[in-house]
C-alpha positions as CSV (number, residue, x, y, z in Angstrom):
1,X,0.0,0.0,0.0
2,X,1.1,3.2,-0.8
3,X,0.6,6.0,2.0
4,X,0.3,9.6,1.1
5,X,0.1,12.5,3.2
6,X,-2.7,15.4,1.8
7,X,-2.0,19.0,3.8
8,X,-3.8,21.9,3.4
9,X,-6.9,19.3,3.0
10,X,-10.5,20.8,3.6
11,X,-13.9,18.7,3.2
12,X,-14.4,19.1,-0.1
13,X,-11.4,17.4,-1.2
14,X,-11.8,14.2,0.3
15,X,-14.4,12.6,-0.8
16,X,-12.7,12.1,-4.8
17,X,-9.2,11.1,-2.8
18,X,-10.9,8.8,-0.9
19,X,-12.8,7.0,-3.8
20,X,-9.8,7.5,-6.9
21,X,-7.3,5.9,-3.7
22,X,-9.3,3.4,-2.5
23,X,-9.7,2.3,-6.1
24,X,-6.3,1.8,-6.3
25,X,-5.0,0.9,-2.8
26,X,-4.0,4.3,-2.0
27,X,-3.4,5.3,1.7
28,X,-4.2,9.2,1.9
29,X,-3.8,10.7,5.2
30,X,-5.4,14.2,5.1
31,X,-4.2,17.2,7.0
32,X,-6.1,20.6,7.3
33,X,-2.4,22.4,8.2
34,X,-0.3,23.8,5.2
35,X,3.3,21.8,4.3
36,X,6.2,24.4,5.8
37,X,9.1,24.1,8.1
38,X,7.3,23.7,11.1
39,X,4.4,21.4,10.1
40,X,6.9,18.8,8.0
41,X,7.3,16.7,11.0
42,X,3.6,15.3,9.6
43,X,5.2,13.2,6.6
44,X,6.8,10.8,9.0
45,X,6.3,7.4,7.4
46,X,4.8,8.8,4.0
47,X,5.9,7.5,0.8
48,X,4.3,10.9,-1.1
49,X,2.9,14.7,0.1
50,X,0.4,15.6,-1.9
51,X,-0.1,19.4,-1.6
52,X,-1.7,22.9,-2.9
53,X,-1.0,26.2,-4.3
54,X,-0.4,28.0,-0.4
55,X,2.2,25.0,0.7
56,X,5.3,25.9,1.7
57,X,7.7,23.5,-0.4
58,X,11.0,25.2,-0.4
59,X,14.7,24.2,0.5
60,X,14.4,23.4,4.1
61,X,11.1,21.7,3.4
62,X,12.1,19.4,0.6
63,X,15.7,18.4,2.6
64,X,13.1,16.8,5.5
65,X,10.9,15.3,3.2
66,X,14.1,13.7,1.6
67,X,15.6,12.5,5.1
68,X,12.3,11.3,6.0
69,X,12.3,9.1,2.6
70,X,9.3,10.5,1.1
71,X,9.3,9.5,-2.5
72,X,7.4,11.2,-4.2
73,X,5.5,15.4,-3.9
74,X,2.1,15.4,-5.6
75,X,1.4,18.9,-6.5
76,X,-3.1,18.9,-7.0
77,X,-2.8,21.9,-9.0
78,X,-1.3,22.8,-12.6
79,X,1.1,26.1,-10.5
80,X,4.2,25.1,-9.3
81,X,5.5,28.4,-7.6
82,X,5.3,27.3,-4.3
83,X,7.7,24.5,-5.1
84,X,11.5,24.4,-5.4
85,X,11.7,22.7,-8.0
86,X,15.9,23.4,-8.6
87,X,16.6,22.0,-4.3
88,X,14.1,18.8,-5.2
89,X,16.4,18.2,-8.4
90,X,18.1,14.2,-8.0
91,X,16.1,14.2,-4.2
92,X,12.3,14.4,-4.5
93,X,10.4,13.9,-7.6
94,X,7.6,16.5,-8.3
95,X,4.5,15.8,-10.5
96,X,1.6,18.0,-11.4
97,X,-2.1,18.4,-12.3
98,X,-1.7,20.2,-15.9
99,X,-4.9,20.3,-16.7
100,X,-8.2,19.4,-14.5
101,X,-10.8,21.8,-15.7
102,X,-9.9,24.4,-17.9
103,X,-13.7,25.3,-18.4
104,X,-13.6,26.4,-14.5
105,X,-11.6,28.7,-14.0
106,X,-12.3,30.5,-17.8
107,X,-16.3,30.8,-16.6
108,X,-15.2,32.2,-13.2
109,X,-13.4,34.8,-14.9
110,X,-16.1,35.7,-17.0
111,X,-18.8,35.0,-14.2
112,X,-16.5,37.8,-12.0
113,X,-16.5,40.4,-15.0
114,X,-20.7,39.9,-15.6
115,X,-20.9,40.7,-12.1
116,X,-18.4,43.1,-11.7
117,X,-19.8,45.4,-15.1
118,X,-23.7,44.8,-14.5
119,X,-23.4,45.4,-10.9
120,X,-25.3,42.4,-10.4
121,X,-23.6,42.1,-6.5
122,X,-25.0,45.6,-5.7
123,X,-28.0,44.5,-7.1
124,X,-28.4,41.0,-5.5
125,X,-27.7,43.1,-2.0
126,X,-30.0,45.9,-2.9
127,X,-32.9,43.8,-3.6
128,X,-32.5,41.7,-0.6
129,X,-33.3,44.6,1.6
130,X,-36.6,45.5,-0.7
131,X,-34.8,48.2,-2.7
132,X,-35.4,48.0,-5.9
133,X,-33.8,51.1,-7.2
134,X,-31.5,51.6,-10.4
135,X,-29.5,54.1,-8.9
136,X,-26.0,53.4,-9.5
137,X,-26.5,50.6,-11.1
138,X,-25.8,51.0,-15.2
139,X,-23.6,49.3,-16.8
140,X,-22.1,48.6,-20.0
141,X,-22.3,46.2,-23.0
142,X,-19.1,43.4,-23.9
143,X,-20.3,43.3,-27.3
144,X,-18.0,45.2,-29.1
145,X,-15.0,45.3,-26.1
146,X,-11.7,44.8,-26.7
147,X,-10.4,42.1,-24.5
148,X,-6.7,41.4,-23.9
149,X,-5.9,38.1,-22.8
150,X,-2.1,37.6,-21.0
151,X,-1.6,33.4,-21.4
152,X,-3.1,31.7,-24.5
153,X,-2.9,28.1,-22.5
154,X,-5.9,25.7,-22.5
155,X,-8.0,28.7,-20.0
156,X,-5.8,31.2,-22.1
157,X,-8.2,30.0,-25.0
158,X,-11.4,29.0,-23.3
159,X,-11.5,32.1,-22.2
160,X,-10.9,33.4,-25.6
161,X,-14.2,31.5,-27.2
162,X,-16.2,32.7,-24.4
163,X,-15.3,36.1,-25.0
164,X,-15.8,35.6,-28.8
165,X,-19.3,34.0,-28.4
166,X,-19.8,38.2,-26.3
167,X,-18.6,39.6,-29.7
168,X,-15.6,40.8,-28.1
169,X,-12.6,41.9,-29.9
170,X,-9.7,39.7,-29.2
171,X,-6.0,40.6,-28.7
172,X,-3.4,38.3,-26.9
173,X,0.3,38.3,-26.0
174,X,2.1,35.0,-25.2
175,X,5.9,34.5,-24.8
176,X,5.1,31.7,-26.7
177,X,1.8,32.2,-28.8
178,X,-0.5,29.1,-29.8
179,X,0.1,28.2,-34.1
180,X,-2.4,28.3,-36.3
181,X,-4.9,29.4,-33.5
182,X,-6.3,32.1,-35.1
183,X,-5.8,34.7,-32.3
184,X,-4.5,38.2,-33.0
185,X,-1.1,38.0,-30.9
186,X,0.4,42.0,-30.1
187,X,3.0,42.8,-27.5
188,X,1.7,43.2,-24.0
189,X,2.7,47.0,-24.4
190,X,-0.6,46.7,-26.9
191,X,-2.6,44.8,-25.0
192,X,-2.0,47.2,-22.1
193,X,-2.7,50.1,-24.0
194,X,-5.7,48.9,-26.5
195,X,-7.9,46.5,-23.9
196,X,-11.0,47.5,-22.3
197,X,-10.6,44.7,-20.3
198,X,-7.5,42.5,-19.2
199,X,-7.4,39.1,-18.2
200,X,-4.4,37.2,-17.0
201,X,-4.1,33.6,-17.5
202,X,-0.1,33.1,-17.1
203,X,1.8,31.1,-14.5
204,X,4.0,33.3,-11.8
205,X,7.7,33.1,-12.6
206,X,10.2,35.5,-12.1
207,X,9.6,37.0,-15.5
208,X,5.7,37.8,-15.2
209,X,6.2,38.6,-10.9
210,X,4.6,42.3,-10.8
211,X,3.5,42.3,-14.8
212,X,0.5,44.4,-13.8
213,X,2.5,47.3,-12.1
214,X,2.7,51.0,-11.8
215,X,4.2,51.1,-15.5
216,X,1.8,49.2,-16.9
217,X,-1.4,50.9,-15.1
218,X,-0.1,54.2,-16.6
219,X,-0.8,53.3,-20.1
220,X,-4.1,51.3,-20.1
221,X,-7.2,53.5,-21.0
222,X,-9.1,54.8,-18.6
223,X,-11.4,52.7,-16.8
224,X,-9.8,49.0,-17.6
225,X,-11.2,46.4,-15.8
226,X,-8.4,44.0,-14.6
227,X,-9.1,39.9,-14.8
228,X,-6.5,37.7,-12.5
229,X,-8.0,34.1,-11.8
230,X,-4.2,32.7,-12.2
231,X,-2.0,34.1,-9.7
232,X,-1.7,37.0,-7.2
233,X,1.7,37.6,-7.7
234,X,1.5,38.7,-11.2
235,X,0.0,42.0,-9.8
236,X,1.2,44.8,-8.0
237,X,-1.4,45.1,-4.9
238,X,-0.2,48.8,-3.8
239,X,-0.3,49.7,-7.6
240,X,-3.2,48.1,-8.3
241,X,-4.9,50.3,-4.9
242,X,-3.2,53.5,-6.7
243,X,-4.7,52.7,-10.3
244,X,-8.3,52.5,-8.6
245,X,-7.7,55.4,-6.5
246,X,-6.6,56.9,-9.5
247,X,-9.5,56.6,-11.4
248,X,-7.7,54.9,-14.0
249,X,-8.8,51.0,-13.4
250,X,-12.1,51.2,-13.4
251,X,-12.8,47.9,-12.0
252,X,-10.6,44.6,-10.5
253,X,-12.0,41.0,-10.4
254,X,-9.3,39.1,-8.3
255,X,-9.8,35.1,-7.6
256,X,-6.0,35.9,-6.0
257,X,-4.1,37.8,-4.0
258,X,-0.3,37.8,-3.5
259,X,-0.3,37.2,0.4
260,X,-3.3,34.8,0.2
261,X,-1.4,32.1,1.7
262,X,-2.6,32.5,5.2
263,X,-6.1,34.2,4.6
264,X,-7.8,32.2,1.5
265,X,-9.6,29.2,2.4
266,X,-9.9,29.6,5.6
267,X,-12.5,31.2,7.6
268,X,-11.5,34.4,9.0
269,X,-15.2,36.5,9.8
270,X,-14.6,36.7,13.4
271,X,-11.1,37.8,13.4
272,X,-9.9,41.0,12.3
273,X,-8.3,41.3,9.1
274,X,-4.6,42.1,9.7
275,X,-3.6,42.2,5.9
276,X,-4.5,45.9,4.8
277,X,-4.1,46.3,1.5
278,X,-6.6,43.1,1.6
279,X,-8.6,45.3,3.4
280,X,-8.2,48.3,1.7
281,X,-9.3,45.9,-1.8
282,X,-12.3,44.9,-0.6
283,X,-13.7,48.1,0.5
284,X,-13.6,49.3,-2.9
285,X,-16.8,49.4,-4.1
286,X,-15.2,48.7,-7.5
287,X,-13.3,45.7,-6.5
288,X,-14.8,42.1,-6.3
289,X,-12.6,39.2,-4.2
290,X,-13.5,35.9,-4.5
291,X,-11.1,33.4,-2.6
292,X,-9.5,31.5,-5.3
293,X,-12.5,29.4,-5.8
294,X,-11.9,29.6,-9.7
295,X,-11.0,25.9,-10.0
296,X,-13.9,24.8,-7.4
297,X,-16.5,22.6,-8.9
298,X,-17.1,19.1,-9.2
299,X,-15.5,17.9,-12.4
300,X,-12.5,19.8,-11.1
301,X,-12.2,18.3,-7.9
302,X,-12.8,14.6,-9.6
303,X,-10.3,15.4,-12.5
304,X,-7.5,16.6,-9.7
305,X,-7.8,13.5,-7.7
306,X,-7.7,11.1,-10.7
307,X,-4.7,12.8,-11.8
308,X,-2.9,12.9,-9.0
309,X,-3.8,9.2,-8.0
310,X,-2.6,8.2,-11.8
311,X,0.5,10.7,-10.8
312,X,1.5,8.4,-7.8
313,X,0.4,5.4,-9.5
314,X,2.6,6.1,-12.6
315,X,5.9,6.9,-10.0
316,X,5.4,3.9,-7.8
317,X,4.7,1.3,-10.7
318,X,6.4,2.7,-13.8
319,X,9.7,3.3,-12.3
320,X,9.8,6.4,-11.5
321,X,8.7,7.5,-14.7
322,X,5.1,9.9,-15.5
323,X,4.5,12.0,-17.8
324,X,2.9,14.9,-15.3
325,X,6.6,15.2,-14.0
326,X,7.9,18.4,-13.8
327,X,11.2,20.4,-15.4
328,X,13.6,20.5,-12.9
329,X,15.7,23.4,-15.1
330,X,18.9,21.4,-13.9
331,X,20.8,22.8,-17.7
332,X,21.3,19.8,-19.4
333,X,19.6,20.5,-22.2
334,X,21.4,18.6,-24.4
335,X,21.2,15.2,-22.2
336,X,17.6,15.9,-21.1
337,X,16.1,12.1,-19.7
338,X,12.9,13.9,-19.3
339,X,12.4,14.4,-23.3
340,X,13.2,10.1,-23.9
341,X,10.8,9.4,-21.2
342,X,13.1,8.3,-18.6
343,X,13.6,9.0,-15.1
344,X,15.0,12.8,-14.6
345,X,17.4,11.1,-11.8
């Protein structure tokens, strides 16, 4: 039997791990803690972590997971940013979840920016309290919009369709742009300067850390809405606060937040709020938060559990080898194992 400890684990998650491993004589000991220094003790005796996008997997982490034996670290998400993957390099092997539902996250971005431009939170609130007023409450058409789109992966391009099926005018920059897709790729100067609305759908690397900044504010039109379901760390939270007190963005639908590790998912309504920029976000009556719920629904959570179980399954019986492994960027391009489908170490 193979054990696996889950961390960061809440109620909703169980249920597919519990089926998809006890399918497959999977072990999975769940955690609601975060992986970091000081909770590592907990994968004693595991043969895989499995964990999420606010676990703590650096250096320190991933030399006591490797002295405790563990095998094997299941990321359940397609973002690897929390992970180093460079210290794990010829100690821990790390898979991921590439793709579990693209479809999710590219409806919660446009489900955030149908709320966000027909006011439909105000109005939900409003009428819930018998007031049925307009007041305040106009809005404007997506038909005809141009839309910038900042990733052009699977949700890249979901996204995309949905936005064509609006009538929306399409522009996209990728450091790598999709062939023969059909989309109209400019440089992010141009999709900063010529989109009503932007949404980013680009992993966090040192490259794109900040990509929505001060700079980049300054020479988007007036009024730009600003679209992050990926991750918070691609935007700029005191320039973002400036831009809206600016007048300049008109409007911010965030599924992230930069220092979200310690505040999303958790339940924090009878504590005060100690973040304040957090605070300072969500009392903009321009600003909607949601609390990176973007991948949350059920084919989601049944297409992350199967993957990862297949994940584990493929290390533990294919040795060592799966095709969800990650790039360890060791430099050895030229004698790369992971491009002949062999074991990176």
């Amino acid at each position: 039997m193979i054990k696996a400890a889950v961390f960061d684990a809440k109620p909703y998650d169980r249920p597919s791990f519990e089926h998809f491993g006890g399918l497959h004589d999977i072990q999975f000991r769940f955690f609601e803690t975060k992986l970091g220094e000081d909770t590592v003790e907990l994968a004693r005796g595991a043969d895989a972590v499995c964990v999420f996008v606010n676990d703590t997997v650096n250096a320190a982490v991933i030399e006591r997971l490797h002295e405790f034996g563990v095998k094997l670290i299941a990321l359940r998400s397609a973002g690897y940013n929390n992970v180093d993957v460079r210290a794990a390099f010829g100690k821990i092997h790390v898979v991921h979840v590439p793709a579990y539902s693209p479809y999710a996250i590219a409806e919660h971005a446009m489900a955030l920016l149908l709320t966000s431009v027909r006011r439909v939170h105000k109005a939900y609130n409003r009428t819930r309290e018998f007031n049925f007023s307009l007041n305040g409450l106009t809005g404007f058409d997506l038909h005809g919009k141009t839309v910038g789109v900042i990733g052009t992966g699977r949700i890249g391009r979901i996204f995309i369709d949905i936005c064509n099926g609006f009538g929306m005018k399409v522009i996209a920059y990728d450091q790598y742009p999709a062939k023969d897709s059909g989309i109209e790729y400019v440089t992010k100067e141009e999709v900063f300067a010529q989109s009503d609305i932007i949404s980013l759908h680009c992993p966090l690397t040192d490259e794109t850390r900040h990509m929505i900044n001060a700079d980049a504010i300054g020479i988007m039109k007036k009024g730009v809405v600003i679209i992050n379901t990926s991750r918070g760390g691609l935007v700029d939270t005191e320039a973002l606060l400036e831009g809206i007190k600016a007048r300049k963005v008109g409007a911010a639908c965030l599924d992230v937040y930069e220092e979200e590790a310690d505040i999303f998912f958790e339940d924090r309504s009878g504590h005060i709020l100690n973040d304040e920029l957090l605070s300072r976000l969500i009392s903009m009556p321009n600003v909607i938060v949601t609390s990176h719920q973007a991948f949350l629904t059920e084919e989601a959570l049944n297409n992350i559990a199967e993957t990862t179980v297949n994940n584990i399954l493929s290390y533990f019986s294919n040795d060592g080898i799966c095709d969800n492994e990650l790039c360890y960027r060791c430099g050895k391009v030229e004698e790369c194992k992971k491009a002949r489908k062999e074991r990176c170490f």
